[in-house]
N, C-alpha and C positions, 0 to 999 in steps of 0.2 A: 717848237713845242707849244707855244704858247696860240699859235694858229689851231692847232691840231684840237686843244682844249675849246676854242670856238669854235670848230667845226663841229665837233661831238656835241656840245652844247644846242649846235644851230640846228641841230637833224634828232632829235629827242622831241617826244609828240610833250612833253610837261613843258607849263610856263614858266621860265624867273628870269629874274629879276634882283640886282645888285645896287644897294642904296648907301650912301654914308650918312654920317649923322647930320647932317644940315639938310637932308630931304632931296640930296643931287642922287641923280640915274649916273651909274658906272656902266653897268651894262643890263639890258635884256635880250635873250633868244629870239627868235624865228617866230618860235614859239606862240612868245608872249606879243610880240608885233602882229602877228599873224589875227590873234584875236582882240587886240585893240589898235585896227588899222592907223589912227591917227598917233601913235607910238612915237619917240624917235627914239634913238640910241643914246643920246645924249639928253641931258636937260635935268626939269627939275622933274619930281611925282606925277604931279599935275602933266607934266609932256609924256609921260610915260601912260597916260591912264586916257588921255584926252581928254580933260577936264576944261568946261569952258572960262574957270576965272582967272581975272589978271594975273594972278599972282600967287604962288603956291604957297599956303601958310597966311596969307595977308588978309583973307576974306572971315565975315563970319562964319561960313558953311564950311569952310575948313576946320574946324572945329567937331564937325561933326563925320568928315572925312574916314570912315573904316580902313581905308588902305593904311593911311599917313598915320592916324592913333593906332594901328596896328605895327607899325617900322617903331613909332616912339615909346611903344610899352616896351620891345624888343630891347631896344636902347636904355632906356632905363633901369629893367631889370636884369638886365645884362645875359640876358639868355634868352629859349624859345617862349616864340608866341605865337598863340592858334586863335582861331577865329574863322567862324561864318559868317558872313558877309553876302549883302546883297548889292553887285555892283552894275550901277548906270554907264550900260557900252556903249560906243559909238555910235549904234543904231537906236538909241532909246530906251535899251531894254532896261528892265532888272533882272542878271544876271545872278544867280546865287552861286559862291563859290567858297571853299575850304583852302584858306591860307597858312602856310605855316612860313616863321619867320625865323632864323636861328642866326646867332652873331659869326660873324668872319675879322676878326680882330675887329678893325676900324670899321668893319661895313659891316650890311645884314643882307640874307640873301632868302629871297621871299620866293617861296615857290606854290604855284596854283596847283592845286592836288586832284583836283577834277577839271582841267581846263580841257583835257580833250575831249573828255565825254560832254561834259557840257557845249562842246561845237558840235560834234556830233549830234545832241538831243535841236541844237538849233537849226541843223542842215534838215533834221527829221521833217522839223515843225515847216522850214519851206518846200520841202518836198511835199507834203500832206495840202500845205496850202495850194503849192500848182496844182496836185491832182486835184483839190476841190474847185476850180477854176477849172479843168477838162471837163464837168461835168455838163450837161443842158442844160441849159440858162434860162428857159422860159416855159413856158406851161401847154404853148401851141405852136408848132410848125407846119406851114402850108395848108394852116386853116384846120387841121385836128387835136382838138386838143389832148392834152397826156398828163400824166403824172409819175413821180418816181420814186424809189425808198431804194439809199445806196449807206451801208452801217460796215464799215471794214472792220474786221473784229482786233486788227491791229491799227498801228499810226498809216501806214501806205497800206492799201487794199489792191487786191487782182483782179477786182471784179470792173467790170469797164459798161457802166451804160451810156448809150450817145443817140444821141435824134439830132437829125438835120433836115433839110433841103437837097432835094435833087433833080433837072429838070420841074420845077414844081409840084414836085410828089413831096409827103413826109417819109422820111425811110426811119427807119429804128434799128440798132445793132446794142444786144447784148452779149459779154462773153465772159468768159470765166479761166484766168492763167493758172497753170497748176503754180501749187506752191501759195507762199503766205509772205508778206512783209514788203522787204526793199527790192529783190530782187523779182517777187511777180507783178511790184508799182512800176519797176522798169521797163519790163516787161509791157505791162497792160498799155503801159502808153508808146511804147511802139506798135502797139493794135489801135490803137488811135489816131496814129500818123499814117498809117498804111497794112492794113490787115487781110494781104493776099494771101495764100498761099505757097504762091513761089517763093514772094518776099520773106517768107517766113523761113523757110527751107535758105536761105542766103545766110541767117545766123550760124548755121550748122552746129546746135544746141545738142546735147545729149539726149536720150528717150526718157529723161521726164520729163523734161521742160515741152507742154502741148497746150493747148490753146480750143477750147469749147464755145463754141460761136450761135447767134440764134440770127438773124436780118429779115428784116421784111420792106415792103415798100407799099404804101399805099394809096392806089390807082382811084382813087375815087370817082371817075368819069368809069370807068367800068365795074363798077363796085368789088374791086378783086382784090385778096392781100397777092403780093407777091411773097415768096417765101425762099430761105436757104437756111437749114442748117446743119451743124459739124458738129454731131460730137454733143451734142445740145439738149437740155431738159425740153419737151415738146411744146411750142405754144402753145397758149390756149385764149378759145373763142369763145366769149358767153353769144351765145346765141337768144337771150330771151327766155320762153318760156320753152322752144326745145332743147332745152338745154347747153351742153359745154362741149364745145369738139375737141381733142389733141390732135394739135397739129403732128404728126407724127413723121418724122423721115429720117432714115437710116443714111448715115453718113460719119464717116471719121471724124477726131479731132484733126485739127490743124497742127501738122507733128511732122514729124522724118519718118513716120513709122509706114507710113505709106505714100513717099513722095511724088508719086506717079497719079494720085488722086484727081479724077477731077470732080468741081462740085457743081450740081446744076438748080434751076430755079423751079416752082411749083408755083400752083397756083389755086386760091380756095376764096369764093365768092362769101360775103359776108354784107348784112343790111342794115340800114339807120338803125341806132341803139344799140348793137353790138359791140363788147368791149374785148381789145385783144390783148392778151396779158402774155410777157416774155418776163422769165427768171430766171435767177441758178440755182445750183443743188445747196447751195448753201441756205435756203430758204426751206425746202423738202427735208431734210437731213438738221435741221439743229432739234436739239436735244434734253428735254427734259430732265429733273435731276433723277428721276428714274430710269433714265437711258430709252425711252422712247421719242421717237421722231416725229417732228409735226406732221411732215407727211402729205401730199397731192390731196388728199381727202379737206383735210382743213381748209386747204386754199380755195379748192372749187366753194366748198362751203363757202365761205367769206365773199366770194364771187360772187355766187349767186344772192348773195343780200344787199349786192353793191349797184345803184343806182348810175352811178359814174364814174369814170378809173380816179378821183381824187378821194372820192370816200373806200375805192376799196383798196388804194395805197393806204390812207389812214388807218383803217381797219386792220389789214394786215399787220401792220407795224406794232400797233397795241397789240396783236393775241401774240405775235413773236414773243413780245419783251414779257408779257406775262405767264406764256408758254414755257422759257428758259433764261428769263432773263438776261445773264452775257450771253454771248455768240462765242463761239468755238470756228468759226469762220467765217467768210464776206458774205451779207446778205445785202440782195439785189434784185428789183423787181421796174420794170416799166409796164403800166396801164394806157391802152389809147384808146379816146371813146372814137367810135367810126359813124 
């Protein structure tokens, strides 16, 4: 029986923790090990919490300890005790956390009251940082330079922009996953690891999960964009003083909805000073608080007063955020001057 009680205990997403009055660990869970890796099962506070001083209770800064003056109020008043607390984990952090402390005759049994969510908000915060780390890391590749504005309107975004190298061309891919949060960050960055088609179709996702793509590559010995898109807001071409072209081409998303699809390449000549701008609707479609849309009209505007794609990513960005301030979804825009 007594196994059965640790096992129930071990497989329970909350923390605790069982102390006597001399500051010794009885027991903690899965749990509470789980999120202060350097734990043991046995020992003193300090082993339980991974605290780096000698000696538990013996140091100055033990005194100032939230856990340990949280067990001894416990103790002393002979009943529950609460407390928020901000605790230094194994990784450095400051952790905030809601303790509740309550007596078991001779012991007290501490339990973390937000410990799961609070791993969960930490697993967020690394997830958001890798995707910030998929993103293009520099301002020119293959000798063109670009500019970006990527604003996920949650912690993990869908929206995927990426510039690389390929046989020494720049190529640019923009896209846009349905869906919002964790599941289209998971998502996007499997379009980042490999965003074919067929590969796509190998998830065997349901008919909402689709994927709106824009790619181009830039031939600069034949002054050409290459171009593909799926499903995709149309690029655009400042051309100068004749104006702005869309790049326009009819084509699916990247879905099961029509797996049989193939997609093919285009091709649209463009000269010194011309800047090629790839977005998503999430950029066209946000929304004022009177329910109007910024809208393709803005954007060309913005464009054509845009000298180079670094001032008219800046540019853009200011009238978004003074257009609607929050985002209601991922905005995302690459500029490359050609």
């Amino acid at each position: 029986m007594r196994n059965l009680y640790k096992d129930i205990l071990n497989n329970i997403p909350t923390a605790a923790i069982v102390v006597d009055k001399s500051m010794k660990v009885k027991y903690c869970n899965r749990a509470f090990r789980d999120y202060f890796p350097l734990s043991r099962g046995r020992g003193s506070l300090k082993d339980a919490i991974g605290c780096a001083e000698k000696g538990c209770g013996e140091a100055e800064k033990c005194a100032f300890c939230p856990m340990r003056s949280l067990f001894l109020e416990a103790f002393a008043g002979g009943g529950r005790a609460f407390r928020k607390v901000l605790l230094r984990n194994t990784e450095g952090e400051n952790v905030p956390l809601r303790i509740k402390v309550c007596p078991l005759g001779k012991y007290c049994l501490g339990v973390v009251d937000n410990s799961y969510e609070t791993e969960i908000a930490r697993e967020m915060y690394t997830a958001q940082d890798i995707q910030q780390r998929l993103l293009p890391p520099a301002k020119s590749f293959g000798g063109v330079p670009y500019s970006f504005l990527f604003e996920p309107c949650r912690e993990i975004g869908g929206d995927l922009p990426d510039v690389y190298t390929a046989g020494g061309e720049t190529m640019g891919l923009i896209a846009d996953v349905s869906g919002k949060g964790i599941s289209a960050g998971m998502l996007s960055a499997f379009v980042k690891a490999g965003w074919l088609n067929a590969k796509f179709q190998e998830l065997n996702l349901d008919e909402r999960s689709y994927v709106t793509a824009a790619a181009v590559r830039v031939e600069r010995a034949e002054r050409r964009i290459r171009y593909c898109v799926a499903g995709h807001n149309a690029p655009l071409l400042l051309k100068g003083e004749q104006g702005i072209d869309e790049i326009v081409m009819s084509a699916p998303p990247i879905s099961n909805w029509m797996p049989g699809f193939g997609y093919e390449d285009r091709f649209l000549e463009y000269r010194p000073g011309n800047i090629l701008v790839l977005l998503t609707d999430g950029v066209l479609e946000s929304r004022n608080d009177a329910g109007e849309q910024f809208g393709l009209e803005r954007v060309e505007a913005i464009l054509q007063r845009s000298t180079n794609a670094e001032r008219f990513i800046a540019r853009l960005k200011d009238a978004l955020k003074q257009f609607c301030g929050a985002f209601d979804d991922d905005i995302t825009a690459i500029a490359f001057e050609l």
